[in-house]
C-alpha positions in Angstrom: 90.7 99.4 93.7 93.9 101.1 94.0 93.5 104.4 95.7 96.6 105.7 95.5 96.2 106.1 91.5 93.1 108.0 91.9 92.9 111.6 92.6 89.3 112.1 92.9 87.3 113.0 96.0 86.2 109.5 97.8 82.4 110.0 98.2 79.5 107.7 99.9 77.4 105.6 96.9 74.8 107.5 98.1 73.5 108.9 100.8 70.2 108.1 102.6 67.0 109.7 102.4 64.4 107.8 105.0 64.7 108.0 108.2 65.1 104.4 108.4 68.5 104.5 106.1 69.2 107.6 108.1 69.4 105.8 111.2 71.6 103.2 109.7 74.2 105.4 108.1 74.3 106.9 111.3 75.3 103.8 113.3 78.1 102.7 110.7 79.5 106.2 111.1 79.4 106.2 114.9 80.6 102.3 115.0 83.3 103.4 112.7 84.6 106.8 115.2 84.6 104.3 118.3 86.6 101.6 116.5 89.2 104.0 114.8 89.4 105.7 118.7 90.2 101.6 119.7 92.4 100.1 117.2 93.4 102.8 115.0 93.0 102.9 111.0 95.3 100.1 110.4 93.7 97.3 111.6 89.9 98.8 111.0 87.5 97.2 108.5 84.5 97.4 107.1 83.5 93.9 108.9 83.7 94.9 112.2 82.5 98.5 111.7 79.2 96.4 109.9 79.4 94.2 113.5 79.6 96.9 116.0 76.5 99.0 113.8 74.7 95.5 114.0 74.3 96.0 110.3 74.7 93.6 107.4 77.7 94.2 105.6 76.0 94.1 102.3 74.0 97.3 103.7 77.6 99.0 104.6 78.4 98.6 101.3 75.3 99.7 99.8 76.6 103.4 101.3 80.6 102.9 101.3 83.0 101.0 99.3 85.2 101.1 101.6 86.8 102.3 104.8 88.5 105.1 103.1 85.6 106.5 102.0 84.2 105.7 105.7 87.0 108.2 106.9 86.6 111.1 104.3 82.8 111.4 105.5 83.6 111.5 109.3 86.1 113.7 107.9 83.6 116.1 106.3 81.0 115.6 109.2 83.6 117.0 111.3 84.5 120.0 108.9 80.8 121.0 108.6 80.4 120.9 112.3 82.7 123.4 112.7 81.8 125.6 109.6 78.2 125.9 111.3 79.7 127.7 114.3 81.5 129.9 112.7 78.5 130.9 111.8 77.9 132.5 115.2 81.8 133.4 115.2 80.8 135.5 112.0 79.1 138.7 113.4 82.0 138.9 116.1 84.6 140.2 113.3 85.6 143.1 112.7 84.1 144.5 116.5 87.1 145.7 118.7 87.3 142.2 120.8 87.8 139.7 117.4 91.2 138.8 118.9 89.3 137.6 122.4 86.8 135.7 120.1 89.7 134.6 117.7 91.8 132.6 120.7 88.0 131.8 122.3 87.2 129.8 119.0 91.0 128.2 119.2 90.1 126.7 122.6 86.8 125.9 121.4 88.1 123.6 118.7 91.5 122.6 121.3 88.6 121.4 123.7 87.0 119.1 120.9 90.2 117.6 120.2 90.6 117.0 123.4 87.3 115.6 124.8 86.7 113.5 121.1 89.6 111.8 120.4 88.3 110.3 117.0 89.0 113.6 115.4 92.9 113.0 115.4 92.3 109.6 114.7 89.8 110.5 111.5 92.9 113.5 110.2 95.3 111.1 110.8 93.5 108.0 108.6 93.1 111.4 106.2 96.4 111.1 105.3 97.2 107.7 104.5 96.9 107.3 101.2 96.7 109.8 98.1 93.5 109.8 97.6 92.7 110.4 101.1 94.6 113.5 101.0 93.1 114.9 98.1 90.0 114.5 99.5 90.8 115.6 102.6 92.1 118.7 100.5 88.6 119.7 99.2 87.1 119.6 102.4 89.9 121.8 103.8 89.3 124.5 101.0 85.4 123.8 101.3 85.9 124.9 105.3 88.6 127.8 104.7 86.1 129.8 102.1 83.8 129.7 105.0 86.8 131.2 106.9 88.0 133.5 104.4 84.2 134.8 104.6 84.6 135.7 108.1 88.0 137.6 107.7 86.7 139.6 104.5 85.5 142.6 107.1 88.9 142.4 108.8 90.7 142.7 106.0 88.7 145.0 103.1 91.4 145.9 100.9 93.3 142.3 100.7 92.5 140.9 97.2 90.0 137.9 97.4 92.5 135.4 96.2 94.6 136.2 98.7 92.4 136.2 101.3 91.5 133.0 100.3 94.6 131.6 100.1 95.6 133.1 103.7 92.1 131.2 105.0 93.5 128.0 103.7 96.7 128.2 105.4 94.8 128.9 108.6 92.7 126.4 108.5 96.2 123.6 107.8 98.1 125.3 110.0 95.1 125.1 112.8 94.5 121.4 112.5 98.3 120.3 112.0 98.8 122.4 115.3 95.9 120.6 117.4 97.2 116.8 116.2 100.9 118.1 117.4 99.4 119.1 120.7 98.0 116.3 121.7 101.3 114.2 120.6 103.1 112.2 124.2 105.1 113.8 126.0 103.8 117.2 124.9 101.9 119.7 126.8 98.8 120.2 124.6 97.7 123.3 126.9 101.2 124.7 126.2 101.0 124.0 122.1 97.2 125.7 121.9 99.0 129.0 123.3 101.7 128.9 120.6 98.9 128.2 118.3 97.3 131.0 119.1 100.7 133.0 118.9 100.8 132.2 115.8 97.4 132.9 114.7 97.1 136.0 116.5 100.2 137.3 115.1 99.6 136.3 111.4 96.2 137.9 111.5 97.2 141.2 113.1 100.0 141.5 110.3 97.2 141.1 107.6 95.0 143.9 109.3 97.9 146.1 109.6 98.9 145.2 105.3 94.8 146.2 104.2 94.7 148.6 106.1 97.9 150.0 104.3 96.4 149.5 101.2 97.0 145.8 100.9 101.0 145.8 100.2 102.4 143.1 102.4 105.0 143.3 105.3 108.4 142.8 104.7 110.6 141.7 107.4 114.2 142.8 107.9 116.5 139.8 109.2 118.6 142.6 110.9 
């Protein structure tokens, strides 16, 4: 199978319904997080992801055809995880301290980068082929409606596709930020608060634009 010539989303065969299957898929997921954290996408396979789950391989393949598609659903898992606290994040916008719970949900996300290190492993096997990246695309779009959502009361008078399109660069800019802060030689504490910088800044602009009836800031070089 040649990945790179195919643009759609990499998906599981299926996906398991008993508990049994459950448990399984689990371990083959888990497995597969620890040995991307060890040896890096690379040199991973299937074989010793179906070693480490103490699974037969023939049951790994039953779910995934491969270790790309392995990666796009740790991908996803991670994605949803994060979509379901926003959830709570939600209620917090537009109240007078969303820039305190803005920068609180940066750190949130900084800390899980930090204390799970197979989440810059998993977005950086995301981009290593074409399909991987498209996939990894849908997932970021999936994430960022979630996110425009949550910026709608912020910003009433910004036209939805905008809105939407402003959530999606968020969400790209957020994750490209927390793999470049835990790059050597950096200091990641010191790259989160530029992060936030940036965020903070980019969101404030956009209240500032509805609130003005939606015409967008122009900046004057001078």
């Amino acid at each position: 199978m040649e990945l790179q010539d195919d643009p759609q989303e990499l998906m599981p065969r299926r996906r398991p319904t008993q508990e049994r299957s459950k448990r399984k898929f689990d371990a083959l997921l888990q497995a597969s997080r620890e040995l991307l954290v060890e040896v890096g996408f690379e040199s991973f396979t299937c074989e010793e992801v179906a070693a480490r789950a103490e699974v037969p391989i023939g049951t790994l393949y039953q779910f995934f055809a491969n270790k790309y598609v392995i990666v796009c659903e740790l991908n996803r898992q991670d994605l949803v995880a994060v979509s379901q606290e926003l959830a709570d994040f939600h209620g917090e916008i537009p109240s007078m301290d969303w820039l305190r719970h803005m920068t609180a949900l940066v750190d949130h996300l900084a800390d899980l980068w930090m204390t799970d290190p197979s989440r810059r492993e998993v977005w950086l096997a995301m981009q290593s082929t074409p399909s991987t990246r498209a996939t990894g695309a849908i997932h970021e779009k999936e994430f960022a409606e979630a996110v425009s959502q949550m910026l709608r009361p912020l910003m009433p008078r910004t036209p939805r596709g905008r809105r939407s399109m402003m959530a999606q660069v968020l969400v790209h800019v957020v994750y490209s930020m927390l793999n470049f802060s835990v790059q050597d030689g950096l200091s990641h504490e010191d790259a989160v608060a530029e992060l936030k910088r940036l965020m903070v800044a980019y969101l404030l602009i956009a209240e500032k634009e509805s609130r003005s009836g939606g015409q967008r800031t122009t900046f004057d070089p001078e």
